[in-house]
C-alpha angles and dihedrals in degrees: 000000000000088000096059096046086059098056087042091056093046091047093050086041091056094046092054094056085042085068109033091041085057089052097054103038112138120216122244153178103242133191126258092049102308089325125111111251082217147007107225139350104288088050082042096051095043101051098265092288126122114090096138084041109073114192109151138028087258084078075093091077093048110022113002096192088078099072087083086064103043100058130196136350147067137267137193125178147167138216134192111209124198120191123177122195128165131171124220126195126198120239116282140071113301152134114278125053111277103201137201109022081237097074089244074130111202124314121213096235091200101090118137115066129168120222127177145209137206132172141167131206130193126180104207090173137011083253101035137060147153140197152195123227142173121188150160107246090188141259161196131282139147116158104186114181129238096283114184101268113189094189080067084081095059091047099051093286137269126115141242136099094304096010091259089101108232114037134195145087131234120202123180122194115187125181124206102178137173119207141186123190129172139183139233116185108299094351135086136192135180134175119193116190110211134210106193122194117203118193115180152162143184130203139181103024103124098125079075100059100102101053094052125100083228111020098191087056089054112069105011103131093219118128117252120190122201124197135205157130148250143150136246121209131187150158138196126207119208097207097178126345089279108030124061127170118201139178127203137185144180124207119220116291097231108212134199111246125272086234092173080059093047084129107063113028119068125261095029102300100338122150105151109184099248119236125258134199123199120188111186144169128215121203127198089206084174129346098276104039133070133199129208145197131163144164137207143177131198123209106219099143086064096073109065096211084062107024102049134096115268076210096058099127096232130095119283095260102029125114109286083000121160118298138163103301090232111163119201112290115230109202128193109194123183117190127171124188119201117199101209095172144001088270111030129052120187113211132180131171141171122203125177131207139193134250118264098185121075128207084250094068101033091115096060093034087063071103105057114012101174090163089135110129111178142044127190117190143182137173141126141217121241116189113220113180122020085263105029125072118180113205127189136188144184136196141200124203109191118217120272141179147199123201125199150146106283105233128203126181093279095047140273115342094202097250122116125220126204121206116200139157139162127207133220114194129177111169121194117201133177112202115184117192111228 
């Protein structure tokens, strides 16, 4: 009886921060893309890999068929997340706003967010189990300031990066998700059903007006949120007692429309979350240290607001209309963890991406520049009580850039504009066994 009260407690528990974590999500620019290059410490920590190496009850936001092999228990954790991004623009007339006369170019201010994490595991069986999880997929945000523009005076007047004052855009993506998985012999398999909530806004684009299918549901400012739903599958092969090979996928999260964005997004307002798919291996290489590799690609060009050409010659809304210009994101992640005691563990990992925007689409991705390509990462779990471990994780995203022709309506103004940002991310995360 006691047994079960406990559980009880730490389900309603979980549910609680499920929800209150989903009301004070903060949005973000993340790292592969605008994906997370990981779900909770441990994935941080060890590079984001480990999809066929199952260690805590958010494996239900990469590979649900290991929950049958994590237990029970629940987790909560925290991350701060610090992305950097700047613009530059070479010497000349032009369109954007070129900043400083010293070349420094324009700096997003907006640059510490906090994003959290909850999940639940329960084993029913020694071969089922099922789960509860709430987590940041990722996001978008620039927030420039209202930098002096002299091409203002030609468009009516105003300042700012596009004449609209303040520029930038937030999007927030969080996840709340239920899964089951179960085991047969050697073979796992696991299914997680999603509901996904977007919340966004836009402000300062009024240079592009003019160019919009409806241009008052382009630039507002006023905050829009889009709901919807998918399914992640997954399924995870013990070759041998140390070695286990898995593959993972997401369908798309297909989204309601920001139809107070109808405007700006394709399509009238569309912005699905695009599908991904992760295959992985996991090594024992001793007893005490484990070996990771994983893949993943992310299916950007698939969603037309982001996918599609800033240069498509139709008007921002319409159907196929211009979007970001994003292209798939391939991602190699290597993670190692190293049990150096009974009750601490040291982990470290690096995982590079590649690039989804192109020197064709930097003027309109001033606004979110995700040109970021490598992680390196590093943490450990320390268990503090027979039943509490505590695990932390940092990450270092070195700085990257993306050079390419600035572009206005009536062609190419021979400036060049370079995008670049750089991450800082330390997740905190309490995990207590049931």
């Amino acid at each position: 009886m006691h047994e079960f009260s406990v559980r009880k407690a730490a389900l309603a528990g979980a549910a609680g921060a499920l929800i209150a974590g989903a009301l004070a999500g903060t949005p973000a620019l993340a790292t592969e893309g605008y994906f997370q290059h990981g779900y909770s410490a441990i994935q941080k920590a060890e590079g984001g890999a480990g999809v066929a190496n199952p260690e805590d009850a958010m494996t239900l936001a990469s590979n649900p068929a290991g929950l049958v092999d994590v237990g029970n228990g629940v987790e909560v954790g925290l991350s701060w997340f610090s992305p950097h991004r700047k613009y530059s623009v070479s010497a000349g007339p032009g369109f954007v706003a070129p900043g400083d006369t010293g070349g420094g170019g324009v700096t997003s201010n907006w640059n510490n967010f906090a994003m959290p994490n909850v999940a639940y595991s329960d084993q029913l069986t020694d071969h089922s189990a099922w789960g509860l999880a709430m987590y940041g997929n990722g996001g978008m945000n620039t927030n420039y300031p209202n930098v002096a523009n002299g091409i203002c005076a030609f468009m009516g007047g105003g300042s700012g990066v596009y004449c609209g004052g303040k520029a930038g855009v937030n999007l927030m993506q969080m996840f709340i998700t239920a899964g089951y998985a179960w085991r047969s012999g050697n073979l796992s398999i696991g299914v997680a059903p999603n509901l996904a909530i977007q919340m966004f806004d836009a402000k300062g684009l009024i240079a592009f007006s003019g160019l919009s299918s409806s241009p008052a549901d382009m630039t507002s400012g006023k905050i829009d949120t889009s709901v919807g739903a998918g399914v992640r599958v997954g399924a995870i092969w013990a070759v041998s007692p140390s070695f286990r090979l898995a593959v993972a996928g997401a369908t798309p999260t297909w989204m309601s429309k920001f139809s107070k964005y109808k405007g700006l997004f394709a399509d009238g307002g569309g912005f699905d979350i695009p599908a991904n798919v992760s295959v992985g291996a996991a090594w024992d290489a001793t007893p005490v240290v484990t070996l990771m590799l994983d893949y993943k690609h992310i299916f950007y060009s698939d969603v037309n607001s982001v996918g599609d050409s800033s240069s498509v010659p139709k008007l921002f809304g319409a159907n196929g209309g211009p979007g970001f210009g994003w292209k798939d994101v391939d991602v190699i992640a290597l993670g190692a963890s190293w049990k150096v005691a009974p009750t601490l563990a040291l982990r470290a990992g690096y995982a590079h991406n590649s690039n989804p925007i192109g020197a064709a689409d930097v003027t309109l991705n001033i606004l979110a520049p995700g040109v970021v390509t490598d992680h390196i990462t590093a943490g450990f779990s320390a268990q503090v009580t027979d039943n509490s471990t505590i695990d932390l994780a940092g990450t270092y995203v070195p700085t990257n850039s993306v050079s390419g022709p600035e572009v206005t309506p009536a062609g190419p103004t021979g400036r060049t504009i370079t995008l670049s940002m750089h991450q800082y991310d330390v997740t905190l995360e309490w995990r207590y066994k049931l």
